[in-house]
N, C-alpha and C positions, 0 to 999 in steps of 0.2 A: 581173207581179202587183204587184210593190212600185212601181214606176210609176202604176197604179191606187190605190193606197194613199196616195201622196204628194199627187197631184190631189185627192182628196176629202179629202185634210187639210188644202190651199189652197185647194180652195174652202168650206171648212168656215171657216178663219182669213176669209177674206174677209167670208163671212157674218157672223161675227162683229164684223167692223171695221163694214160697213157698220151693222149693228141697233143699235150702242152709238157709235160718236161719226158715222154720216154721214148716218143718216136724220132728214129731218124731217118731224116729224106734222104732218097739217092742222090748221089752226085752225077753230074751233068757234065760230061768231059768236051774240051773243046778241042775242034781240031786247028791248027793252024791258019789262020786267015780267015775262018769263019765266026759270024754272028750268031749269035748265042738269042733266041729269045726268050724274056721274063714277062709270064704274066703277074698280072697283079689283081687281084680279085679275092673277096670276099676273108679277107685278114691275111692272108700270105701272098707269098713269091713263089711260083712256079718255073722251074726248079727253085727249090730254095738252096742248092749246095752245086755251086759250081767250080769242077777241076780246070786249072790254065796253068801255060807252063810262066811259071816266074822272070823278069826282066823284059817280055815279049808283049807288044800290045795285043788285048782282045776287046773284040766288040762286043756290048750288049745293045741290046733291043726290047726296051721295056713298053708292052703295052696297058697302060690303067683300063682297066675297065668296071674296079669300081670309084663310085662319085663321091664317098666320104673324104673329107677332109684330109681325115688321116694318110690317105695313099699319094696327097697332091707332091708329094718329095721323095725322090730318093737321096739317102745318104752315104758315104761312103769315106766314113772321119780319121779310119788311120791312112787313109790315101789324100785327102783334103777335099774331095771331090763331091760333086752335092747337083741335084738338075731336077728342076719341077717335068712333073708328069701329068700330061693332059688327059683329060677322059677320051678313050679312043681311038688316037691316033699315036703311032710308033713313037717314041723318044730313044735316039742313038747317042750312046757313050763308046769312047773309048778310053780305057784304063791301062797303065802299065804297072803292073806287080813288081817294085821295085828288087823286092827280094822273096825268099819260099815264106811261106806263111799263111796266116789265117785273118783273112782281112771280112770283117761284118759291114753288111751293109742293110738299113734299116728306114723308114719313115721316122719324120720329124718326132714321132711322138715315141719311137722304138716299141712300137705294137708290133709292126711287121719287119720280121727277120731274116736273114739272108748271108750266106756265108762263098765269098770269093776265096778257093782253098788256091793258091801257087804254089808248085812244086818244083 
């Protein structure tokens, strides 16, 4: 029994290791002049990784739909850019990607992570 026990607490650590530092999301490619939706729910960004082309504005559309504290902000610090998110109802940004690069975007508290990739 405690052999069973030890197994599903390794592979419980495992799951673990993998969800938080070895998976990577797919990226979310945008097309030109289109809105981009981000959910927000239960500790991340859906997408969490999104492709734009660099210099060009893109729209996001971020829906909260969860009510922790944590989710009431997006951030977006090497753009300077930052907009509270209501529970429920859409919040519209638009961003321009000065240049190619890897721009994060996270909650005030940087629990929830999110990656703006411009090419």
């Amino acid at each position: 029994m405690s052999l069973l026990v030890n197994l599903a607490g390794l592979l419980l650590i495992g799951l673990i290791i993998w969800w938080f530092w070895l998976s990577t999301p797919r990226a979310r490619a945008a097309a030109q002049g289109e809105a981009i939706d981000i959910l927000v729910d239960d500790g991340v960004y859906t997408p969490g990784v999104i492709e734009v082309k660099a210099g060009g504005p893109v729209t996001l559309r971020f829906l909260r739909k969860d009510a922790s504290p944590c989710a009431e902000q997006v951030i977006f610090e090497d753009l300077g850019v930052s907009a509270e998110l209501p529970v429920d109802r859409p919040k519209t940004l638009t961003i321009t990607p000065p240049k190619a690069g890897d721009y994060e975007f996270t909650c005030q508290m940087k629990m929830y992570r999110g990656r703006l990739v411009a090419r």
